[in-house]
N, C-alpha and C positions, 0 to 999 in steps of 0.2 A: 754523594747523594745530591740529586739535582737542588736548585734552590735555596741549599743550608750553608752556612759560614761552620765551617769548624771552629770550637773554643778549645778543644784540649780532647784528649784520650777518651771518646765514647759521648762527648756532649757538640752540642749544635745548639744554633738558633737560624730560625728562616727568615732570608735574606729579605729585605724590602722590594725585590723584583723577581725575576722567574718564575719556575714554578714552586711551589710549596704540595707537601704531603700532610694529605688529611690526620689530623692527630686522631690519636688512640688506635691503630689498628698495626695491625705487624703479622706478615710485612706490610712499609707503609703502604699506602694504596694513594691511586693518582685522585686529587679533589671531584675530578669527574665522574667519577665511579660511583654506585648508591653501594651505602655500606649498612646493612642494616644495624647495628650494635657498633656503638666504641667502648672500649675501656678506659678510665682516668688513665694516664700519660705515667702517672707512679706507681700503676698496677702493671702496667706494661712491659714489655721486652723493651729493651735499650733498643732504637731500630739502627743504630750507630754502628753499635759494637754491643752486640745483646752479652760477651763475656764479662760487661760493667754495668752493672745494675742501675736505673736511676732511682731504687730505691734499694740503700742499703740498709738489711733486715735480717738477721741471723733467727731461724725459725724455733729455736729451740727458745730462745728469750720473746716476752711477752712484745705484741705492736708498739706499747707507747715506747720501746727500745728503739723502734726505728729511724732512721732518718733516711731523708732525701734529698739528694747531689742536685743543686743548680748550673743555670748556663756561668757562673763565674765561680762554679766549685767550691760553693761553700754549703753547707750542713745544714739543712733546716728542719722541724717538727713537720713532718706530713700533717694534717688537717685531716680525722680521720671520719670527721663528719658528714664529708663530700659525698655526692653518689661515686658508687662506682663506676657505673656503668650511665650511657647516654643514647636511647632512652632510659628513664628508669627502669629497672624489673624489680620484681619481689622478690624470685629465685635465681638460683645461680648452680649450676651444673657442674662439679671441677674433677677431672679426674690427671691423669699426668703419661706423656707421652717419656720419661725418664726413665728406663730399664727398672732400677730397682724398684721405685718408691710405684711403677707401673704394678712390678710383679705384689705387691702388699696389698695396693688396693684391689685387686682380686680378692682377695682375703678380707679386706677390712671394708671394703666400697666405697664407693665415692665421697668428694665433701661435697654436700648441699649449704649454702649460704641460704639464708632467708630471714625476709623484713617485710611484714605486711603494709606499710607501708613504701619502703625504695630501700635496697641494700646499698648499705654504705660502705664506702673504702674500709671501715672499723668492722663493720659486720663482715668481711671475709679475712681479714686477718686475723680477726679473733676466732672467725671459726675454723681457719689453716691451723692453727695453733693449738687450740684446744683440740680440734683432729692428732696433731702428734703429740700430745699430751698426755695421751690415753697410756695406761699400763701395755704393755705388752701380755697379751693370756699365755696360758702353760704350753697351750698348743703350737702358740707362735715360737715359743722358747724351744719347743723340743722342733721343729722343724728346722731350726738355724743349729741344732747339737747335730740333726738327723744329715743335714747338708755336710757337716764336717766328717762325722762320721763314713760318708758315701762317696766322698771325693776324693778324685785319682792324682789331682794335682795338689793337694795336700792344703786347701783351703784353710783358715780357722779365723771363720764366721765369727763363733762366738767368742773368741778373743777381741775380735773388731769390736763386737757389742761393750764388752766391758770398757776396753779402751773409750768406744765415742760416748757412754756414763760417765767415765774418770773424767773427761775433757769438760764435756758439758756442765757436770758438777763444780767444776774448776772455774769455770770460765762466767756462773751463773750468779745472781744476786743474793743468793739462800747462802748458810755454811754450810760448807762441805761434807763435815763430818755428818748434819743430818740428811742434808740433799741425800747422799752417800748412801743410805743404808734404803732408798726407796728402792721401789721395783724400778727393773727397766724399762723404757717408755718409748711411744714408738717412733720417736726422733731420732733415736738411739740406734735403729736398725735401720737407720741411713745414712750409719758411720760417717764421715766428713762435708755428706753431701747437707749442711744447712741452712746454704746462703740462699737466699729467696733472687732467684732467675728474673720471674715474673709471668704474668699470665699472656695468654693468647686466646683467641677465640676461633672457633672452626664451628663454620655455617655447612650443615648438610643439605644436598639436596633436597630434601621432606622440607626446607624450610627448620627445620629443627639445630639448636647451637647450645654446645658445650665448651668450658674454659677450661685448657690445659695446663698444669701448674711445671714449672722448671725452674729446674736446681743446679745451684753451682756448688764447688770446693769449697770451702773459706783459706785464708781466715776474709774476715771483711777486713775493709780499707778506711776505717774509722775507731774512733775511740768510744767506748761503748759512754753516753751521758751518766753522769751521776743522778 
């Protein structure tokens, strides 16, 4: 990337000379460019290596779980105070360009963030969150039986479900044995996929702009804070 020093696998800083790339946008975009909307830089795609998050955040454990990676690789509390977004907005539009978690929100619709005041980096992680939070309905449950049931290649969906419950449960701050006996949740029905990617934003021509949310594998590449 023109103007950036590499620090290590996925992180930069820009250089005291050349050019530099407008923060918050991805892909980056040259300083010259009017950009109408940026994202904070920790909501953001890595523009490095968008495979390494600079905010590591496992979707199924609450925000104040998260942290985020600096230029000298070490682990800090996001600040969840911050705006998200530059300028301010009050709403925030999120839907996901990810196959699966695309195909559910047909089903389930989009996440809306909002702050009558300015959405903050807190206000859309807790509402990403609380979005996969949600129980799973009956309906949902019998269409991920109905997928196995109908498949030539011998799918089984709802094995997956159970499993990424087992994991989550395992992996989560509650005991197991009561985590264990909740409904499945729709975190759950994104099997492996719960590392938080990071957002993007896409300007329509109407002048109109929604943020796309993306997901990685885990595990994360961190120790979850006490």
């Amino acid at each position: 990337m023109p103007g950036t020093i590499p620090l290590g696998p996925g992180h930069y800083a820009h250089s005291p000379g050349g050019q530099s790339w407008k923060p918050g946008t991805f892909p980056p975009q040259d300083p010259n460019m009017s950009v109408p909307l940026q994202l904070h830089p920790k909501l953001l795609y890595n523009p490095v290596n968008p495979g390494l998050p600079v905010l590591e955040w496992d979707l199924a454990l609450s925000p104040p779980t998260a942290l985020s990676v600096t230029g000298r690789h070490c682990y800090v509390k996001p600040d969840l105070k911050v705006s998200a977004v530059s300028p301010d907005v009050q709403t925030i539009h999120i839907e996901s360009d990810e196959p699966l978690l695309q195909g559910w929100m047909q089903r389930w619709g989009p996440i809306i963030v909002n702050n009558n005041d300015k959405v903050t980096m807190g206000d859309v992680m807790w509402t990403i969150y609380d979005y996969l939070q949600k129980p799973l309905t009956n309906e949902d449950k019998e269409l991920i039986k109905e997928r196995d049931r109908n498949s030539v290649e011998g799918t089984r969906d709802w094995h997956s479900l159970e499993y990424a419950r087992h994991i989550r449960c395992q992996e989560g701050y509650g005991l197991y044995r009561v985590a264990s006996q909740e409904d499945f949740k729709r975190v759950d029905a994104l099997g492996g996929l719960r590392r938080f990617k990071g957002l993007r934003f896409v300007v329509f021509g109407t002048n109109q702009w929604k943020a796309y949310l993306g997901l990685l594998e885990g595990p994360l590449y961190v120790v979850k804070p006490a």
